[in-house]
Every structure is written in structure tokens, then in C-alpha cells.
N, C-alpha and C positions, 0 to 999 in steps of 0.2 A: 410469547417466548421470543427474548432476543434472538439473532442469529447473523451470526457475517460469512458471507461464502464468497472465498477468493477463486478467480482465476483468471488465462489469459498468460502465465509463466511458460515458457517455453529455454528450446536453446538458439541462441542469439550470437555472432560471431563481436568482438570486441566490434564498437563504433556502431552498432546495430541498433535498433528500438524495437520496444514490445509496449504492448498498454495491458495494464491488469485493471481487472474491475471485482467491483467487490459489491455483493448483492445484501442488504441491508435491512432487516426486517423493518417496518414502516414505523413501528413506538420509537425503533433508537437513531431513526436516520434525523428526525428532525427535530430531535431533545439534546443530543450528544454533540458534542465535537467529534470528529472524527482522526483515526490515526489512520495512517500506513507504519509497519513495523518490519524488519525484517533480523534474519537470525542467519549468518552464518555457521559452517562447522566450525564448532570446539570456541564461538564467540557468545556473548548475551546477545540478547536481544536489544535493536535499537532502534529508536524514533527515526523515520526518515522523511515523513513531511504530514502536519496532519490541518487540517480546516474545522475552525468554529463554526460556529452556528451562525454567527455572522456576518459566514463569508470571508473570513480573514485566513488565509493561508500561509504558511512557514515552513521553512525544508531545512532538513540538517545541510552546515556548509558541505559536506561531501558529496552533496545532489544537484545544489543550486547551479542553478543557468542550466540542469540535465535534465531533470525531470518536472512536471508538472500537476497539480490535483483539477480534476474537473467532476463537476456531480449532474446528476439527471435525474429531476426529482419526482420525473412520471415515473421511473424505472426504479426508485431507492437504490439507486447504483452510483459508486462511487468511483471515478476511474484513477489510476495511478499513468500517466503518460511517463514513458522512460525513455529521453532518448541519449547519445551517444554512450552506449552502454561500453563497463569497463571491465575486466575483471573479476576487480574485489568488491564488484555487485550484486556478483554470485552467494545466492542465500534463500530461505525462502522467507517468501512477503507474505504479511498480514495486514488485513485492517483491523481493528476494534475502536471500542470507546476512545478519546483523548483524556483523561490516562486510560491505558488498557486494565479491562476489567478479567481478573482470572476465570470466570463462568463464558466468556464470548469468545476465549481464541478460538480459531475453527483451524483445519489442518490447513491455510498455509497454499500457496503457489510455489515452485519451485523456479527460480528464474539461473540460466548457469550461460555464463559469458565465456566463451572461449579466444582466447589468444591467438 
């Protein structure tokens, strides 16, 4: 059984870091691409950085030079580094598949940036 367990969200003052990590059952960690996702209130949900299987990583421009992906692959764990956090960062994060698959979203971190 697939499964992705996010956490590591917390509350964060603007300019702050947090690392989310996401725990990745061992069939999808090393078949998939992986995403990081997250969903504001009252927004869709959106791509914010995710890593092939090759090792090739991409961030939406709204993260770049902020955040980082790092994996550990004795642990199936996938980390999300965040750093000078803003904001309209505030949302909650997920990982899944690259594309995300509707049977793998798991509930999500909450990450809330305050001003």
C-alpha cells in the first residue's frame, strides 16, 4: 500500500525556516517522482518543487533560491527545507507522486507564516 505521511509544519514568524519531511512507503519512494504540493485557503492546489527519480530537482519560481528538496533513502523520507519563509506560504503542504496521484494525498502539514 502506497502511503505519504507529511510533517514537521508548524508556526513560523515571516523570515523563519521550518523543514517538512514526508515519510514514503518504500514501492513509491524509488519508482516515482516525487512532489511537494501545497493548498492555500480558498486556492487549488499547487506544485511547489518536486524530484525525479534521477535526481533532478525543480521549484515553482515562487520558492526558488527559498526552499530546497533533500531525500534519505535509508529512511524513505523526503525532506522539504524552507527557508526565509513569507507569508503567502502559509498553506498546507503535501507530498505525492509527480503528477499527484488522487488515492496518495494524506492529510497535509500545516505551515502558517505570520507577519
Amino acid at each position: 500500500q502506497v502511503q505519504f505521511v507529511e510533517s514537521g509544519g508548524g508556526l513560523v514568524q515571516a523570515g523563519g525556516s521550518l523543514r517538512l519531511s514526508c515519510v514514503v512507503s518504500r514501492s513509491a519512494f524509488s519508482r516515482n517522482d516525487i512532489g511537494w504540493y501545497r493548498q492555500a485557503p480558498g486556492k487549488e492546489r499547487e506544485l511547489v518543487a518536486r524530484r525525479s527519480i534521477g535526481n533532478v530537482s525543480n521549484y515553482a519560481d515562487f520558492v526558488k533560491g527559498r526552499f530546497s528538496i533533500s531525500r534519505d533513502y535509508a529512511k524513505n523520507t523526503e525532506y522539504l527545507q524552507m527557508n526565509s519563509l513569507k507569508p503567502e506560504d502559509t498553506a498546507v503542504y503535501y507530498c505525492n507522486t509527480y503528477p499527484g496521484k488522487d488515492d496518495y494525498w494524506g492529510q497535509g502539514t500545516q505551515v502558517t507564516v505570520s507577519s
